[in-house]
C-alpha positions in Angstrom: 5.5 -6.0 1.1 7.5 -5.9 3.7 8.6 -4.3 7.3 6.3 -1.9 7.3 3.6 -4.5 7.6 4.8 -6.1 11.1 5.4 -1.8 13.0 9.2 -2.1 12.7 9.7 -6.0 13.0 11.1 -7.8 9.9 8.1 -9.5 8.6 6.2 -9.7 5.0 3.7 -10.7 3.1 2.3 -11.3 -0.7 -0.7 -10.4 -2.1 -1.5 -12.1 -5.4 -4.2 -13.7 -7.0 -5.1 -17.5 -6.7 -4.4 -18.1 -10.5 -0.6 -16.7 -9.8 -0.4 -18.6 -6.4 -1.7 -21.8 -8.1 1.1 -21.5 -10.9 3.8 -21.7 -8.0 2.5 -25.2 -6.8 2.1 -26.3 -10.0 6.1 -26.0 -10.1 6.5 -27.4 -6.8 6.8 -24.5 -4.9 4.3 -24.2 -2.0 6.1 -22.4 0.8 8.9 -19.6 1.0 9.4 -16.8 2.9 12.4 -14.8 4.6 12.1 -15.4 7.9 10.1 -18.5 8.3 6.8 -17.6 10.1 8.1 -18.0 13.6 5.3 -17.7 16.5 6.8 -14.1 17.5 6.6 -13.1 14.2 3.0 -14.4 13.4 1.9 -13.1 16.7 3.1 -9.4 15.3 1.7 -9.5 12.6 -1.8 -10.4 14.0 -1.4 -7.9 16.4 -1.0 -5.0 13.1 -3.6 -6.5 11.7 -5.8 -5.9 15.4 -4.9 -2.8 15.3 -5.7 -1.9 11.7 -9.2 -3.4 12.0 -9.9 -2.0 15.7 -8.5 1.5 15.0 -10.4 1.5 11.3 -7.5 2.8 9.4 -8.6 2.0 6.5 -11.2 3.5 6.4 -9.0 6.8 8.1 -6.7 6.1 5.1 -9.6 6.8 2.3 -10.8 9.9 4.6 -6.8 11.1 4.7 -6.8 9.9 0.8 -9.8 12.2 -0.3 -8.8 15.4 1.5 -5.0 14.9 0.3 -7.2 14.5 -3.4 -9.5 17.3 -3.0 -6.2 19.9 -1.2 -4.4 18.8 -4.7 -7.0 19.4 -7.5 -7.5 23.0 -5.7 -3.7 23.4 -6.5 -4.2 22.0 -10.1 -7.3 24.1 -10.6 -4.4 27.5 -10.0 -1.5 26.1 -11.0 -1.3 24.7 -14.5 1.9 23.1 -14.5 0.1 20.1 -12.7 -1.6 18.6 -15.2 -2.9 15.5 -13.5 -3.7 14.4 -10.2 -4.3 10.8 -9.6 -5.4 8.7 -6.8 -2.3 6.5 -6.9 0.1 9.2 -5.2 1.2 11.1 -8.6 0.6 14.3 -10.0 1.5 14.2 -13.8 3.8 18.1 -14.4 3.1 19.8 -17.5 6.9 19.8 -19.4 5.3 22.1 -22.0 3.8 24.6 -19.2 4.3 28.0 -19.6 5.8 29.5 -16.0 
């Protein structure tokens, strides 16, 4: 992930599980990054993460998330060329849909 993460600065992150962090030490790899965690840097980024936690967006995300989901299947449910809608930002198209 990257610059979205730190509001416009250049800063990113990974998100993976232990077992695929573990395999990177294993190799001898323990740290790399782009721009070297430098204080103004890590002091952005825990501000964005302030914010997310103080302003709940998360939580505004899943209630923004579930109207977007129940606005789309009222399209699906009069529109059958969409033949799918997912909560992972697709909608599947019917190709052998009748206009």
């Amino acid at each position: 992930m990257g610059k979205p993460i730190g509001n416009g600065h250049p800063l990113a992150c990974v998100a993976t599980t232990k077992e695929v962090a573990d395999a990177f030490t294993a190799n001898g790899v323990e740290y790399f990054n782009t721009f070297g965690g430098n204080p103004v840097s890590c002091a952005i980024g825990l501000a964005v993460l302030d914010v997310i936690e103080k302003e709940d967006l998360r939580a505004n995300a899943m209630l923004v998330g579930n109207h977007f989901m129940k606005l789309m299947n009222g399209l699906k449910s009069k529109h059958p060329i969409i033949g799918d809608v997912r909560y992972v930002q697709s909608i599947k198209i019917n190709s052998n849909c009748a206009l």
